[in-house]
N, C-alpha and C positions, 0 to 999 in steps of 0.2 A: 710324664705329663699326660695330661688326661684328656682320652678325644670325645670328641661330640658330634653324634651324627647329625649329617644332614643331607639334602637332597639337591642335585644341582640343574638349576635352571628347569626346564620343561622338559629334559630327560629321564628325570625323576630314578636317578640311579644313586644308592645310598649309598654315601662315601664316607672318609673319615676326616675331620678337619682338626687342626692343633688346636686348642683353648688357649690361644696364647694372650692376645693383645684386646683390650673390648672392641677395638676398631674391627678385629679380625673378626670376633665374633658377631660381628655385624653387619659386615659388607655384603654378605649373600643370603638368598633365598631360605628361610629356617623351617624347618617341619620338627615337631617332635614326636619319635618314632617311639612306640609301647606295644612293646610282645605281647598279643596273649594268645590264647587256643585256636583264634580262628586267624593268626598273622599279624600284620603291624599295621598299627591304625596311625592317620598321619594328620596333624593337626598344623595347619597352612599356617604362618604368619608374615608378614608383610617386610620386606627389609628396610632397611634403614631409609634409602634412596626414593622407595617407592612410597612410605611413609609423609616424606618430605616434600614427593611432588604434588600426592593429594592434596597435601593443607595447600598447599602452594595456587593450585586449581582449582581448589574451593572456593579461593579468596578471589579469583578470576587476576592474578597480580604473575608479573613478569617478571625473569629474571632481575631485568634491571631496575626494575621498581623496589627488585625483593633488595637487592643488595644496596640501595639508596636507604630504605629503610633498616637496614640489621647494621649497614658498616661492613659487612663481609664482601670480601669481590665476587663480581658476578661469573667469573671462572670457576672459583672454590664454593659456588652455590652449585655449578651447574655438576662436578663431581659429585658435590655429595650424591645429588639425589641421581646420579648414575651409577653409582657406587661402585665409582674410579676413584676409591681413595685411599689412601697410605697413613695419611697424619692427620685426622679429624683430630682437634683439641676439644677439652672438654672448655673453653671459651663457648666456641661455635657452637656446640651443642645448647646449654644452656640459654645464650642468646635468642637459638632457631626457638627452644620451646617457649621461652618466657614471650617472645614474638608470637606463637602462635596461639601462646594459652594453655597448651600444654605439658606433660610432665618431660623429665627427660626419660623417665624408663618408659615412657610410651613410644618416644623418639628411638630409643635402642631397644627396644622387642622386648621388652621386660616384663611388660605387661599388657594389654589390649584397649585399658580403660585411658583415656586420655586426659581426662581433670579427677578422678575416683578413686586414686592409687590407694585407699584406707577407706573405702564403703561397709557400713557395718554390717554384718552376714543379718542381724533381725531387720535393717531398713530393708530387706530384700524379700522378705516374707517366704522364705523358703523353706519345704518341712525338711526332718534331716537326710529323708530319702533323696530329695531331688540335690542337695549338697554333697551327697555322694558320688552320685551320678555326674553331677559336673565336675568335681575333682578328679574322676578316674580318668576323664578327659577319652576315653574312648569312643568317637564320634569329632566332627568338623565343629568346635565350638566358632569359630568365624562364622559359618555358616547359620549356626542355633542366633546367633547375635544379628543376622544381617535380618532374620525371619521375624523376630518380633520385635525390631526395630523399624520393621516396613509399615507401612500408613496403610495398609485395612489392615495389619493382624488385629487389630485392637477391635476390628468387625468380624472378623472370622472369631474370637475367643468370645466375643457376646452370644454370636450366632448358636455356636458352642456351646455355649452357658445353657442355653434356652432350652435345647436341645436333651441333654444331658440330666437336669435338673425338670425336665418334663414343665416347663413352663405353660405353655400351650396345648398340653397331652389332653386335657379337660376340654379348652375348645375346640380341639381336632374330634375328639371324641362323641362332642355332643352336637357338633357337624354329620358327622356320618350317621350317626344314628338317626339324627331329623329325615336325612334323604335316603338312608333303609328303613325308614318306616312308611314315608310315601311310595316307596318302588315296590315295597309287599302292598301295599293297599291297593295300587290302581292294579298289579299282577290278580288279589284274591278279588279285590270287587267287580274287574273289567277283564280278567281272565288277559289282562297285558301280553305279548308275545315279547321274550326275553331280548330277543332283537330290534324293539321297538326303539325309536326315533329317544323316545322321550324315558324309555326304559332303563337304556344304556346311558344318557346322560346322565341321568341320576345315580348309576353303579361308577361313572369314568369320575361325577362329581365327587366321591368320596376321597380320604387319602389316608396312604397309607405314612403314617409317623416317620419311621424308618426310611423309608423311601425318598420320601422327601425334602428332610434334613439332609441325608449323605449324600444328595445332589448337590444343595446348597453350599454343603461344608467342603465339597471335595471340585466347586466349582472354582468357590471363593481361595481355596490352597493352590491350586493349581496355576492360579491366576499371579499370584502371588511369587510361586517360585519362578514360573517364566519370566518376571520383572527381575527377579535376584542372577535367573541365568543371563539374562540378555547384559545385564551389569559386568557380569565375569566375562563377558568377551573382552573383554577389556582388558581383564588379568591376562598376566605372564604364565600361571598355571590352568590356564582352560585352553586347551585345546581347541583349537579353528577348522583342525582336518588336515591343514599342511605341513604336517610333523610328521604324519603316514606316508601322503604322497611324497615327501622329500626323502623318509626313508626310502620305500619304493626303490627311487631313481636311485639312488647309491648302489643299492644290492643289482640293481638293473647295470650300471654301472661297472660294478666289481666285475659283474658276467663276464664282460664285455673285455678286460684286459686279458695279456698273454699270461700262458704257463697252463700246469696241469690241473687237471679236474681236481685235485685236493688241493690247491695251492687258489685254487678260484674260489675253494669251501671256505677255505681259510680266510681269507680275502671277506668274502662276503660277512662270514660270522664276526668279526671284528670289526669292519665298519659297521657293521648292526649296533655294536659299543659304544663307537666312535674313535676306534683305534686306527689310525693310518698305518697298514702294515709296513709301507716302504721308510716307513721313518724309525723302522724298530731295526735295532743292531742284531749281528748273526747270530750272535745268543740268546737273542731275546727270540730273536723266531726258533729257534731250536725249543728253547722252553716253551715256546706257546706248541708246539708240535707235539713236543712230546705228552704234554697234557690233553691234549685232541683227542691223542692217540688210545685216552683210556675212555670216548663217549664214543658214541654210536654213527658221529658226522663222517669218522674216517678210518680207513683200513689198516694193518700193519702194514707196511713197507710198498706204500705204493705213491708215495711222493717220488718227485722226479730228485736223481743223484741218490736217492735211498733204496731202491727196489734190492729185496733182499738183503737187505743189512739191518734189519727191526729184528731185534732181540725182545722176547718174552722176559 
């Protein structure tokens, strides 16, 4: 049977899952992971759960309002969208989307577009390069979606426009020129000092094209993505800072138990995993030892009950 990577929870550790059940394939966090030269680029999508509780919040609507509306209990609403569940029917599925308006492959990760599941590639106006580009998917397409989805991209691409296309290059142009042709007149007719009051306004009056657009454009972007970051605090994969410090304490932890200096390495490097070493059976730690045994963390035969018994 055939597995399919994915990434679990905010550990972001690629494992391998069974493609068994579409429930299975859909209960957890999905990334899709693409090799290429410079490593794996990971493209976020949203699971089922989480899916279910946005519409659900959108609509500012309660559990018990939801499940007075669908017919579903309000226990097997609040699974789903925890994604504590075992036996989703494809009832409940359909239900939830027809209720929400949208499709079911958007309900189950299938796709990203929620009423658009067949948009024709020319309503999109895209040349064949940029349909390249988004197919190869190398990059956060959530992300490209969430950016010119946001209420000024639509002023930032004007801004752009303008910019780019030299809309204004004529009036910027025949601006400066007016006020360096006054600042050499009063300089050659009045012998001007370059430092003058009235010298230097007229040189600070001019503008430079270039300058002043990529203020503009890189004022109005910036502005933009901190609206999008402050959004993903929210998310289950943005990181808040407490996922370091909690590591932290663990390895600080690990220190902190009995036994020997490699038995504490040990310790430590597998709770960095999230492996409980005391829950592993005596072969199981033999095998994780002997694998150790060939990185640079630890020495030959210098665990305790081993010294001198490590064969080459």
């Amino acid at each position: 049977m055939a597995t399919v990577p994915y990434i679990h929870n905010v550990g972001k550790q690629v494992q391998k899952l069974q493609n068994s059940t579409l429930m299975d394939r859909n209960r957890r966090k999905w990334y899709t992971v693409q090799k290429n030269i410079g490593g794996a680029t990971m493209n976020i999508k949203l699971t089922l759960g989480e899916r279910l509780k946005d519409l659900r919040v959108e609509r500012n609507l309660k559990l018990e309002t939801l499940a007075e509306q669908t017919g579903l209990s309000k226990s097997a609403l609040s699974k789903y969208e925890s994604d504590d569940v075992t036996d989703l029917s494809i009832y409940a599925v359909t239900t939830l989307a027809e209720f929400y308006g949208v499709t079911t492959d958007y309900l189950l990760g299938v796709t990203e577009n929620k009423k658009r599941p067949d948009a024709v590639l020319s309503d999109l106006h895209l040349s064949d390069g940029a349909v390249d580009v988004l197919r190869n998917g190398k990059f956060n397409h959530r992300l490209l979606c969430e950016l010119i989805v946001h209420e000024n991209f639509r002023r930032f691409m004007t801004d752009l426009e303008i910019y780019v296309d030299g809309y204004v290059s004529a009036n910027i142009q025949n601006l400066n020129a007016g006020l360096e042709a006054t600042r050499q007149m009063l300089k050659k007719k009045y012998a001007a000092d370059e430092n003058d009051l009235y010298m230097s306004t007229l040189k600070l009056g001019q503008i430079d094209e270039d300058e002043y657009f990529g203020r503009v454009l890189y004022d109005e972007l910036v502005a933009i993505l901190k609206n999008i970051k402050t959004e993903h605090r929210k998310d289950k994969t943005t990181s808040d800072g407490s996922m370091i410090d909690n590591l932290m304490k663990e390895l600080e932890d690990a220190q902190k138990l009995e036994g020997s200096a490699d038995e504490k390495k040990i310790r430590t490097a597998l709770k960095a995993i999230g492996i409980n070493y005391d829950k592993l059976t005596e072969d199981e730690r033999k095998l994780i030892k002997k694998i150790l045994y060939k990185t640079a963390m630890l020495k030959p035969g210098t665990l305790a009950g081993n010294r001198g018994k490590h064969r080459r």
